[in-house]
C-alpha positions in Angstrom: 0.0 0.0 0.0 1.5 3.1 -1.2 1.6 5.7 1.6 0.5 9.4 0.9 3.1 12.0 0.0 1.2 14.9 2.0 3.8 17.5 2.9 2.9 19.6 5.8 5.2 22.6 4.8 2.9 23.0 1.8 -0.6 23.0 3.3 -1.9 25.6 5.5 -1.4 25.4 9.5 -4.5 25.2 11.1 -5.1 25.2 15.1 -7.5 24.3 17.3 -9.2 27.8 17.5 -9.6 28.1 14.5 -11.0 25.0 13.3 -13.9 25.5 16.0 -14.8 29.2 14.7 -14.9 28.2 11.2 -17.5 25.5 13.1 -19.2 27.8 14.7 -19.7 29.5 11.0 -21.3 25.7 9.9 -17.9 25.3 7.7 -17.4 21.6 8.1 -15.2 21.1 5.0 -11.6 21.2 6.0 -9.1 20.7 2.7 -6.0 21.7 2.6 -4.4 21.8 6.5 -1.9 21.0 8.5 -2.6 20.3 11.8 0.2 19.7 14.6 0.7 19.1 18.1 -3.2 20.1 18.8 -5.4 19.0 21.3 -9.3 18.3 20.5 -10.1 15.8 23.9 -13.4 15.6 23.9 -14.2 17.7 21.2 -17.9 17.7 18.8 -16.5 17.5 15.9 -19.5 15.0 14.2 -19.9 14.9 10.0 -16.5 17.0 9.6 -15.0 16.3 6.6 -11.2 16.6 6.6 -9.2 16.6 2.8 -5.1 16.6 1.9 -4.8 17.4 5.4 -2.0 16.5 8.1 -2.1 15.6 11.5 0.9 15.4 13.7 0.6 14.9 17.4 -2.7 15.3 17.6 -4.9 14.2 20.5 -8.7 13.4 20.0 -8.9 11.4 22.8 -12.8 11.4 23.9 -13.7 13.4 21.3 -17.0 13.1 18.5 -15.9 12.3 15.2 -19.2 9.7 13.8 -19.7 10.2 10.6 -16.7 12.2 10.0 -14.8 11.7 6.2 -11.2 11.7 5.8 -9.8 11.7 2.2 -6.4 11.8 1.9 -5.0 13.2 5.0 -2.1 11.2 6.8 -1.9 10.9 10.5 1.5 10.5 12.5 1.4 9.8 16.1 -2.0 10.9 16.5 -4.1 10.0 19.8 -7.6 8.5 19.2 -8.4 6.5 22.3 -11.9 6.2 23.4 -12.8 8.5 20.2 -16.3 7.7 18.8 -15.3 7.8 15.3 -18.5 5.5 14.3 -19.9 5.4 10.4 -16.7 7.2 9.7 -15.3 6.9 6.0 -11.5 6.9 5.2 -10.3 6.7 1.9 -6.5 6.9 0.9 -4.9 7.8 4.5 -2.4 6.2 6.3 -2.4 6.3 10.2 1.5 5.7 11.6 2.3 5.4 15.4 -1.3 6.0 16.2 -3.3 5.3 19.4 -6.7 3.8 19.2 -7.1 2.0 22.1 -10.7 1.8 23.0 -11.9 3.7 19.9 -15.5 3.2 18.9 -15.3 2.6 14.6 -18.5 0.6 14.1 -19.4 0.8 10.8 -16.6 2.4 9.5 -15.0 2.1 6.0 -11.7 2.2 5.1 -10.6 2.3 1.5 -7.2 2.7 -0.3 -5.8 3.1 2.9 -3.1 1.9 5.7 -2.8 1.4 9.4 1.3 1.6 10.8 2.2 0.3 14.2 -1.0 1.5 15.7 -2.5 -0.1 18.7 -6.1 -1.0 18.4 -6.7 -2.9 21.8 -10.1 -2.7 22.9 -11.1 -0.5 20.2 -14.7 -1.8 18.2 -14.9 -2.0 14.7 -17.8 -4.2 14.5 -19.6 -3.8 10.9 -16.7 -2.7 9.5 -15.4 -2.4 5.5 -12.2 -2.8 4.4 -11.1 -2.6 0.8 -7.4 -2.2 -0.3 -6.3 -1.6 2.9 -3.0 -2.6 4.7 -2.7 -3.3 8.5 0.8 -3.7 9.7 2.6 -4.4 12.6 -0.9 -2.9 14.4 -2.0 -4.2 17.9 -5.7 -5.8 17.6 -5.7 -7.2 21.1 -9.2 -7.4 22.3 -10.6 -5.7 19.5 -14.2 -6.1 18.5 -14.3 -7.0 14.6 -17.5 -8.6 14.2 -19.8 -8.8 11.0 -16.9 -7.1 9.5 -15.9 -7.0 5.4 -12.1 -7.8 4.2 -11.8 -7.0 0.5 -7.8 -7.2 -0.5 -6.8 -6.7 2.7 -3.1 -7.3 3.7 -2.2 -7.8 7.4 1.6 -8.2 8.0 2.8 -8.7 11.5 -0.3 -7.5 13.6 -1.2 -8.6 16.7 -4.5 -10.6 17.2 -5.0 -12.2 20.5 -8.5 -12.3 21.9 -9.6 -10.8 19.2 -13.7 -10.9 18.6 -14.0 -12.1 15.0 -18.0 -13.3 15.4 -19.7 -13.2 11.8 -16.5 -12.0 10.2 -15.6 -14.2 7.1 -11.5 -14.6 7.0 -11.5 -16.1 3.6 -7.9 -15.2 2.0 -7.0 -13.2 4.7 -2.9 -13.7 5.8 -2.0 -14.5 8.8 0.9 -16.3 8.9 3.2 -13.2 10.1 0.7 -12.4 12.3 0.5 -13.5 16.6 -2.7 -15.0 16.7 -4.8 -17.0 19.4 -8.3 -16.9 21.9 -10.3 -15.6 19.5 -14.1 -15.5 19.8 -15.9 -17.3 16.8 -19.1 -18.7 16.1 -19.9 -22.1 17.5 -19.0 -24.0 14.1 -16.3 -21.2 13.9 -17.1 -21.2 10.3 -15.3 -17.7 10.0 -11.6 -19.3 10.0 -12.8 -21.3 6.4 -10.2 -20.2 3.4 -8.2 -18.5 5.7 -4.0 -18.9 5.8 -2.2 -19.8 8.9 0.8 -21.2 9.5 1.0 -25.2 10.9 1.9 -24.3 14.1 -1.5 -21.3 14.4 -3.3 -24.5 12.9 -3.0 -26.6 16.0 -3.7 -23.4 18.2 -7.3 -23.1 16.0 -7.5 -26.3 15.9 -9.5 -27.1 19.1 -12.5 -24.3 17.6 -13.3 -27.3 15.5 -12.9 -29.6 17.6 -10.1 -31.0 16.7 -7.4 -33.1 18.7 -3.9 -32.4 17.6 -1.5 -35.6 19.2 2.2 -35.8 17.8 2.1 -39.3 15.7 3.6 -42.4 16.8 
């Protein structure tokens, strides 16, 4: 997944007061900003839609962002945890050295797009749609991703332990670079069918069918 070349000397610097006046003036279309080192905790900042923007440093911890859009913006060590960011849409971003532990992104859809060494324990992403998207070396411990959608969707070297995959095919979807275990299925556990693990994750999913792996004679 190609990352975005979205240089923050050539946008427009933007801070937190200003964004909320031009609010306040019900301007919700952001394009063109750079954002860095701002602070929007807890924050209502619902059906914004953010374009070729930058955020660096940035904390939205707590705040409203359902239904926001994000098109082509990059985020670099940005702070999301417990952020309702639910029905967002995210096309062409890249998230590095994010935090999104506890984020709420139910619904959410992510297209073109890539997660770097982000930690998403905790956070939900139940309903979620991913297409063209590349997740690596992310943390999913914990995470909800039920009923979710994988269209060419890499993962390379993520974390998933404990993670809730209930109604969420894995067809095609990678995992052998991935740490996997204890995750939550249906009772057939028909989600793990077409997916690619390596022998040794086999024998770990291998009692969710009810299997019992014995070292031959």
């Amino acid at each position: 997944m190609k990352r975005q070349e979205i240089r923050p000397e050539q946008l427009e610097k933007c801070n937190f007061a200003a964004l909320l006046e031009r609010l306040r003036l019900e301007e919700s279309d952001f394009d063109g900003y750079a954002f860095s080192g701002e602070v929007f905790r807890g924050e209502a900042l619902y059906g914004t839609a953010f374009t070729r923007c930058h955020f660096s440093h940035c904390c939205f911890s707590d705040a409203e962002l359902g239904r926001c859009s994000f098109l082509d913006v990059v985020f670099e060590a940005c702070d999301f945890s417990n952020t309702n960011l639910s029905e967002s849409f995210w096309q062409r971003c890249t998230l590095t050295g994010c935090r999104l532990v506890g984020a709420r992104l139910d619904g959410a859809r992510f297209r073109q797009s890539g997660l770097h060494d982000c930690s998403a324990r905790y956070a939900g992403f139940d309903r979620a749609g991913f297409q063209h998207v590349l997740l690596d070396r992310c943390d999913f411990q914990s995470a909800y991703l039920r009923a979710c959608k994988w269209k060419q969707t890499e993962v390379k070297h993520c974390r998933f332990l404990d993670t809730n995959f209930y109604q969420t095919s894995l067809a095609g979807m990678d995992f052998t670079s991935s740490d996997i275990g204890g995750w939550t299925l249906s009772e057939d556990a028909v989600e793990l069918r077409g997916a690619v693990v390596t022998p040794l994750q086999a024998v770990d999913l291998a009692g969710r069918l009810g299997l019992v792996v014995r070292d031959g004679l």
